[in-house]
C-alpha positions in Angstrom: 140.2 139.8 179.9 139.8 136.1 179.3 139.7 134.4 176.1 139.5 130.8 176.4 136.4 129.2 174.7 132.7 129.2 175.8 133.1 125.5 175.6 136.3 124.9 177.4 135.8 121.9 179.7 132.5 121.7 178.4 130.9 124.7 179.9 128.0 126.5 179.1 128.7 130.6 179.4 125.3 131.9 180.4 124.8 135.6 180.0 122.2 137.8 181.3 121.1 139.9 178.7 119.0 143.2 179.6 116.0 144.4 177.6 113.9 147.3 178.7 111.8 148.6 176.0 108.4 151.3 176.1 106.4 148.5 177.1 108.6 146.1 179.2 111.2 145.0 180.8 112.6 141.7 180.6 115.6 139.7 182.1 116.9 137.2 179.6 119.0 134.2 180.4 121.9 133.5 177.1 123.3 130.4 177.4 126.3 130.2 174.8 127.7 126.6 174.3 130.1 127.7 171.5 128.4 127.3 168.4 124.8 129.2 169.5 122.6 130.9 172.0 119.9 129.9 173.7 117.4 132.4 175.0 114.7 132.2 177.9 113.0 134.6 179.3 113.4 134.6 182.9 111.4 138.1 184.1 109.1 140.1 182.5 107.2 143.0 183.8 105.4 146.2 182.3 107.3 149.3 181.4 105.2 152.5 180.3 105.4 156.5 180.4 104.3 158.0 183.8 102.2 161.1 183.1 102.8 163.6 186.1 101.3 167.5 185.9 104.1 169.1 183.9 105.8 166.6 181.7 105.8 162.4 181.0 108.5 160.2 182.8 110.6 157.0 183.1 110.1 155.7 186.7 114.2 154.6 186.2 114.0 153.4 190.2 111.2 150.8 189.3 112.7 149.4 186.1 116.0 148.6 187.9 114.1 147.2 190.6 112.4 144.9 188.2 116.1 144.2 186.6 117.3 143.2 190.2 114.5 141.1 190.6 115.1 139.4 187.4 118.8 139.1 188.5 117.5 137.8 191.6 115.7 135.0 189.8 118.2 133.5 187.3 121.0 133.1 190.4 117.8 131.1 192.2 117.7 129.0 189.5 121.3 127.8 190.1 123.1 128.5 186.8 126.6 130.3 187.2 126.0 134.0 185.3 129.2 135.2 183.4 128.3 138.5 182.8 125.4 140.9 182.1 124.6 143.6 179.7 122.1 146.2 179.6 119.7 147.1 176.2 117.3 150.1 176.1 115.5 152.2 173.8 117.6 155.6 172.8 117.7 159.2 173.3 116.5 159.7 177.0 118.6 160.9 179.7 119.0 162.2 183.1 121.7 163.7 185.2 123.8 162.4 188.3 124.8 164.6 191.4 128.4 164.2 192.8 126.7 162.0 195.8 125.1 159.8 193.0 121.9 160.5 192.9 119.5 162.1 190.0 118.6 165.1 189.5 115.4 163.7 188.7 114.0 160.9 186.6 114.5 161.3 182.9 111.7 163.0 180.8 110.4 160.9 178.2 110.9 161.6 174.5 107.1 162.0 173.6 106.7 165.1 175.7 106.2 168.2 173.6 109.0 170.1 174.6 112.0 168.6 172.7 109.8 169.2 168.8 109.3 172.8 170.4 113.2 173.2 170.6 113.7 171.4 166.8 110.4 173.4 165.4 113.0 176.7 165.7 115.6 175.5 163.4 116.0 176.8 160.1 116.9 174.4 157.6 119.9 176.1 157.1 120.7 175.3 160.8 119.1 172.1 160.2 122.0 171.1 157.4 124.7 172.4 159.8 123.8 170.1 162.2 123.4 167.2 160.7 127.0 167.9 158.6 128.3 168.3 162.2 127.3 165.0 164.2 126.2 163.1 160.7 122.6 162.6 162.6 120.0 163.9 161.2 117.5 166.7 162.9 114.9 164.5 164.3 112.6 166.1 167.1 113.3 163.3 169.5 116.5 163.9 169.3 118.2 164.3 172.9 119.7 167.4 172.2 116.4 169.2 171.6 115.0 167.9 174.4 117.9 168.7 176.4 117.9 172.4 175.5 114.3 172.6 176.7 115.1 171.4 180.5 117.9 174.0 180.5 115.0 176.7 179.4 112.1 174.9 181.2 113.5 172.8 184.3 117.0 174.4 185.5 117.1 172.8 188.5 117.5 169.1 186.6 121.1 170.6 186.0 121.8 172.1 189.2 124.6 170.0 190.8 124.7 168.0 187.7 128.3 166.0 187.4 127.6 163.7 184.5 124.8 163.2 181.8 123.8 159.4 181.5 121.2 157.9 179.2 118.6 155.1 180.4 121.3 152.3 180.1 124.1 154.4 181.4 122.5 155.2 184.6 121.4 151.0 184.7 125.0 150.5 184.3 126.0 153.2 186.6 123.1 151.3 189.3 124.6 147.7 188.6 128.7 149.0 188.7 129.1 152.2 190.4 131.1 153.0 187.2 130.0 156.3 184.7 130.4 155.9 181.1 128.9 156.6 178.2 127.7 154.2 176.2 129.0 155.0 172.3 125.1 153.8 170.2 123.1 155.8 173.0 125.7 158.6 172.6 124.9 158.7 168.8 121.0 159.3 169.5 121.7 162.5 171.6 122.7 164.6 168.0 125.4 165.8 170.2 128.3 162.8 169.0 130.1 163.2 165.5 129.9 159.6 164.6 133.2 160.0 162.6 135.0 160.4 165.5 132.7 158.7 168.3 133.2 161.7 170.5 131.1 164.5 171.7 131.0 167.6 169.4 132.4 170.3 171.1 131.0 172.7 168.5 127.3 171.6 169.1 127.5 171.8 173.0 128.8 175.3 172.7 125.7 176.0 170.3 123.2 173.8 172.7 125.1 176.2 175.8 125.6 172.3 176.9 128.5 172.1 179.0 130.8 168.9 177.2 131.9 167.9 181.0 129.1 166.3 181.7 130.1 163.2 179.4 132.2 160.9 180.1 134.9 158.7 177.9 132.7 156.9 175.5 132.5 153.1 176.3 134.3 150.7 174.1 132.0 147.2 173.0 132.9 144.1 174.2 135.1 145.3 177.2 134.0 145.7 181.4 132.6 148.7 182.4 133.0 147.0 186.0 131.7 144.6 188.2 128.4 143.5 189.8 128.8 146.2 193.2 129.5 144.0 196.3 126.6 145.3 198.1 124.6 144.6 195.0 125.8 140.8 194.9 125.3 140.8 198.9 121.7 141.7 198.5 121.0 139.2 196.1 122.8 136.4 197.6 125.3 136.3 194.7 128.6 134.6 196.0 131.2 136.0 193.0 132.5 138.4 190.8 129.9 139.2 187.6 131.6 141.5 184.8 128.4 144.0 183.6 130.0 144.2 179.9 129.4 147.4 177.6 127.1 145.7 174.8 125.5 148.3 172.0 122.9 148.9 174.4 120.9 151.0 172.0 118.1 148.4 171.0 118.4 148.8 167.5 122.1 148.4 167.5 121.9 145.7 168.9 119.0 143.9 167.1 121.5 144.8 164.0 124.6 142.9 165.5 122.2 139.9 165.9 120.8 140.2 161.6 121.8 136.2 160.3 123.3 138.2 157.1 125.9 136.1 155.5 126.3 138.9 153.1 128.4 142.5 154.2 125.7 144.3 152.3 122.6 144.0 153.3 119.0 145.8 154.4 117.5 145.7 157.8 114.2 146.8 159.3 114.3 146.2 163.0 110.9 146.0 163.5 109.1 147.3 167.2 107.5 150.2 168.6 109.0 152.5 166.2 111.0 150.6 162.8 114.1 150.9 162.1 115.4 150.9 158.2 118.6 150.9 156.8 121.6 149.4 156.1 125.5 148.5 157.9 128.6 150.9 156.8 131.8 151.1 157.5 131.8 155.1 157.0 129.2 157.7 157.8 127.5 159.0 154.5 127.2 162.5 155.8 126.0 164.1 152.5 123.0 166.3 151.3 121.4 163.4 149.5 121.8 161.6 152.6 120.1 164.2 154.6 117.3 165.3 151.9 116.2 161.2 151.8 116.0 161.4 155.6 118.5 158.6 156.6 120.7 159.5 159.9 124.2 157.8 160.7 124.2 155.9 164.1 126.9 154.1 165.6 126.3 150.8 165.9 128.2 147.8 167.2 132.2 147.7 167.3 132.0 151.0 165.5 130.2 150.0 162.6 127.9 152.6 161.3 124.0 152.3 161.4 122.3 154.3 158.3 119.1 154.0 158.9 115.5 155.8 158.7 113.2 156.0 161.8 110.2 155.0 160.5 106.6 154.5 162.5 106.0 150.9 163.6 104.2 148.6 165.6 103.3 151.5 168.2 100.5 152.4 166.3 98.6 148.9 166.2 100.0 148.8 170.4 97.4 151.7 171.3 95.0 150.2 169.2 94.8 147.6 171.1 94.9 149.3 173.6 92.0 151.3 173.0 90.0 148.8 171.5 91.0 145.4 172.9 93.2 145.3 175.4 92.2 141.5 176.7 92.9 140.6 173.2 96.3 138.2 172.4 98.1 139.7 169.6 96.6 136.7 167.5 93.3 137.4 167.8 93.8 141.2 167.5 95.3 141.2 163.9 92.9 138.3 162.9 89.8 140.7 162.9 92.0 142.2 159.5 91.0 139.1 157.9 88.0 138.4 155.4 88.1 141.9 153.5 88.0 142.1 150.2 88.4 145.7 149.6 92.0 147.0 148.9 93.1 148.7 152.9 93.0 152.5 152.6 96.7 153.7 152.8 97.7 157.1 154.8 100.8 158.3 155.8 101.9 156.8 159.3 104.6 158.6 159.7 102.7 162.0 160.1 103.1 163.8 163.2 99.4 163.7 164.1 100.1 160.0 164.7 103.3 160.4 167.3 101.2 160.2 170.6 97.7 161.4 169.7 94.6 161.5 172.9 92.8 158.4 170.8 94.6 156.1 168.0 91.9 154.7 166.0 90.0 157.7 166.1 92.5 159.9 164.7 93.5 157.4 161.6 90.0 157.2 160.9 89.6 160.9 161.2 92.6 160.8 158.4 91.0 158.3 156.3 87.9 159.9 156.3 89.8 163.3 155.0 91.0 161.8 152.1 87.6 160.1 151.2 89.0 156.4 151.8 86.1 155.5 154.7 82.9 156.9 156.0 80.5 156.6 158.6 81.0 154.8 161.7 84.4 153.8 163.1 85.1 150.1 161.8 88.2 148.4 163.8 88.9 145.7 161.3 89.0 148.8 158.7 91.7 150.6 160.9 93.8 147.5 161.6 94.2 146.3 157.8 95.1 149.9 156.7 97.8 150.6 159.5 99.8 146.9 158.4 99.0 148.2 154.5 100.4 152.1 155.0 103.4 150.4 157.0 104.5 148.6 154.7 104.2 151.1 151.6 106.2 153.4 154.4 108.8 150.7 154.1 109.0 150.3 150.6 109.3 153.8 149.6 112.1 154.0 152.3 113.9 151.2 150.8 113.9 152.8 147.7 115.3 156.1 149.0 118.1 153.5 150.9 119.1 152.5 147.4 119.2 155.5 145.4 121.2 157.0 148.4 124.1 153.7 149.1 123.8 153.3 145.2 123.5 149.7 146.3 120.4 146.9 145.6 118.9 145.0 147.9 116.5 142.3 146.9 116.4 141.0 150.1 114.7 142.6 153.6 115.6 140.6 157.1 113.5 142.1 159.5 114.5 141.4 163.2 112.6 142.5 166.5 109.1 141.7 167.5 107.5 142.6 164.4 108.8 139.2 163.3 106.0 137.6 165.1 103.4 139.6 163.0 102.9 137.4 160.4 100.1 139.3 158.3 102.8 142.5 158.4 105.5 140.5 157.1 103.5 138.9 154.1 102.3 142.2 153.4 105.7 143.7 153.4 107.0 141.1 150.8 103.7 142.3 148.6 104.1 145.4 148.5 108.0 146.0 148.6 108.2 143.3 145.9 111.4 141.7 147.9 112.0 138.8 149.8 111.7 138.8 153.3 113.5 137.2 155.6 113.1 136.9 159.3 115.6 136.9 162.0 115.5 136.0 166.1 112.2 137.6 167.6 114.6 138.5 170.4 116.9 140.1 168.1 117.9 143.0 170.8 118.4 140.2 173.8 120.5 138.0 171.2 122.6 141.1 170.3 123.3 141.9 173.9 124.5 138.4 174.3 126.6 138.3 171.3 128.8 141.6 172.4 128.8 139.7 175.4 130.7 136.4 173.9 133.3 139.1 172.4 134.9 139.9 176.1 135.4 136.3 176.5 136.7 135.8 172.8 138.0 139.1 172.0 139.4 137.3 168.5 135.7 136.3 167.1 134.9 139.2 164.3 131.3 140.7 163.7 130.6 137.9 161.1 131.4 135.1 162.9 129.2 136.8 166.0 126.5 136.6 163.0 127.2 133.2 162.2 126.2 132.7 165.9 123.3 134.3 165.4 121.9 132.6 162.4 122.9 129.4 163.9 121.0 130.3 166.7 117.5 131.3 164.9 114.8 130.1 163.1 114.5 131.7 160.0 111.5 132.5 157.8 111.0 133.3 154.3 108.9 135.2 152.5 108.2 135.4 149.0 106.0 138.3 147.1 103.2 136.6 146.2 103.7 133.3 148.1 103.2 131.9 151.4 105.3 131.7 154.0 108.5 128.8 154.2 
């Protein structure tokens, strides 16, 4: 491992950071000249669910093929790449045969089958779990979803050698090497984060057998090198280290929060938003569990407690449905202009995980409690979805402190949501704290910041966050004030 500084001799390191979310994939150029990171984005291309006839899937082929093109295009461009790391969203998987291929592409977390698996626990069963891995019961949990394709699909696990979630097989695609990525691990409900290994006691449960994981990566250290046949097709003419980064998104986005503080509250805000705080320790008790909060590994073994909370995927199908030639601008603007306090309901209701039509089921809602009526009115919709997410927020916050014991005056929010200016004034409103903005590419900028930690193995998780603030333009938001 090297250690000698980014800006030895003057040199710029320039990392490629990974970041394949539901709607995207993007290839990221960080170039690190010792003091802070500069992003550009140097690929971009779509990413969505692929409905086939019996179940929703990740074409994994065509995201890596957009990765390698993206690779392909920052080596054009004639800067020297250092490493690479790869980011994703959590909890789907897939398998890999002996001759390394798939069993099949990975199912996607918002078919039905996995809340069909959770839907039979008792709560009894429920509390066992949870005091087991320190995650809570969630229906998108891997291991539900997991325990359906053993029922539903057995022939994804026939020949099956290893299980590898979305940035594990990446990695496995780039390297040739299997490993387990430790955050991704921790969304499958089958880790105990205490310990950072699979639970042997839940696979025997799940009827999972535990040798299809491998040795949990370690943060900040090679999983291996760019494959020479890899390099060879993209006319790359060295040696690239593919570094293990916290390559769930959220873990990620968290490395990259510019808190100067050890204590502080997070909502890393995307399709779905994440809220919580940084530990040291799980808090693996029943007032933990009862509030809803779940312990994820995060970065260098830090812990994650956190509440998944609905997010900007509800205003993404609106737009969708409504006006999908619309910049994201425009599309919130038509909120504007009403003087009538938004109707509230509560996002994170299940009707609202992947229903047929978006604005017609949260009006549908609306008009149940006796909010609306008549016609269905867009700029209605759009103010009450950035209203009920942030009341979702606050009374999550609340639940955060009564649980840590701990007050938190201040919110940064990280992630795209950043960029929604209307959501984040709201937010201050409503949760009556300041808010504070980090990086909009919070999850790219946490890739790149594990990455700095192979090369200088002695800089600690607040100096990576001194990086990080140095390296953004914060925002502030005051309840009751404008933006500065």
């Amino acid at each position: 491992m090297m250690s000698n500084s980014a800006t030895k001799g003057n040199r710029v390191r320039n990392f490629i950071a990974f970041d394949c979310s539901n709607s995207s994939v993007r290839t990221l150029l960080a170039a690190y000249d010792g003091e802070r990171i500069r992003l550009d984005t140097v690929a971009r291309s779509p990413n969505q669910i692929i409905k086939g006839e019996r179940f929703e899937y990740w074409n994994i082929g065509e995201i890596f093929l957009r990765m390698k093109d993206g690779l392909r295009q920052a080596f054009a461009s004639g800067v020297h790449i250092d490493s690479i790391g790869v980011c994703t969203w959590g909890v789907d998987f897939a398998f890999l045969k002996k001759d390394g291929r798939l069993t099949g592409d990975p199912l996607a977390y918002r078919n039905p089958f996995g809340e069909e698996e959770w839907k039979k626990l008792t709560e009894a069963e429920r509390s066992e779990l949870f005091n087991e891995t320190g995650i809570l019961c969630d229906k998108i949990n891997s291991i539900f979803l997991l325990q359906a394709v053993r029922k539903r699909f057995p022939e994804r696990l026939e020949g099956a050698e290893h299980f590898l979630t979305i940035p594990d097989i990446l990695n496995y695609y780039l390297t040739g090497e299997v490993q387990n990525e430790p955050s991704e691990l921790s969304t499958t409900q089958l880790m105990d984060v205490r310990t950072g290994r699979v639970s042997r006691r839940v696979c025997e449960k799940a009827g999972l057998d535990r040798n299809l994981f491998a040795a949990p990566g370690r943060h900040g250290q090679k999983i291996g090198n760019l494959r020479p046949e890899l390099c060879r097709e993209l006319g790359i003419d060295y040696e690239i280290p593919v570094i293990c980064v916290p390559s769930h998104d959220t873990a990620a986005a968290i490395l990259a929060v510019p808190a100067e503080s050890r204590e502080f509250a997070y909502i890393s805000s995307g399709t779905w938003a994440l809220i919580g705080t940084e530990l040291t320790e799980a808090e693996v008790t029943p007032e933990t569990e009862h509030a809803g909060f779940t312990n994820e590994l995060g970065a260098f073994d830090r812990i994650t407690l956190l509440r998944n909370h609905a997010g900007l995927f509800l205003l993404q199908k609106l737009r969708e449905e409504h006006a999908p030639d619309a910049d994201w601008e425009s599309f919130n603007a038509l909120a504007d202009g009403e003087a009538e306090p938004a109707p509230v309901f509560d996002v994170n209701d299940s009707r609202f995980f992947n229903p047929e039509n978006m604005g017609r089921e949260i009006w549908q809602a609306l008009t149940e409690t006796g909010q609306v009526n008549g016609e269905f009115h867009l700029p209605t919709v759009i103010r009450s979805v950035l209203r009920s997410l942030a009341e979702g927020y606050r009374k999550t916050l609340e639940k955060l402190e009564t649980v840590t014991g701990k007050t938190f005056p201040e919110i940064c929010i990280v992630g795209g949501g950043t960029q929604n200016v209307r959501l984040c004034r709201i937010t201050a409103d409503v949760c009556g704290r300041t808010v504070i903005t980090g990086g909009t590419e919070s999850t790219g900028l946490g890739n790149a910041l594990a990455q700095i930690k192979y090369f200088e193995p002695e800089h600690s998780v607040k100096t990576l966050r001194k990086i990080a603030g140095a390296s953004v333009e914060t925002k502030r938001y005051d309840p009751g004030r404008d933006v500065t």
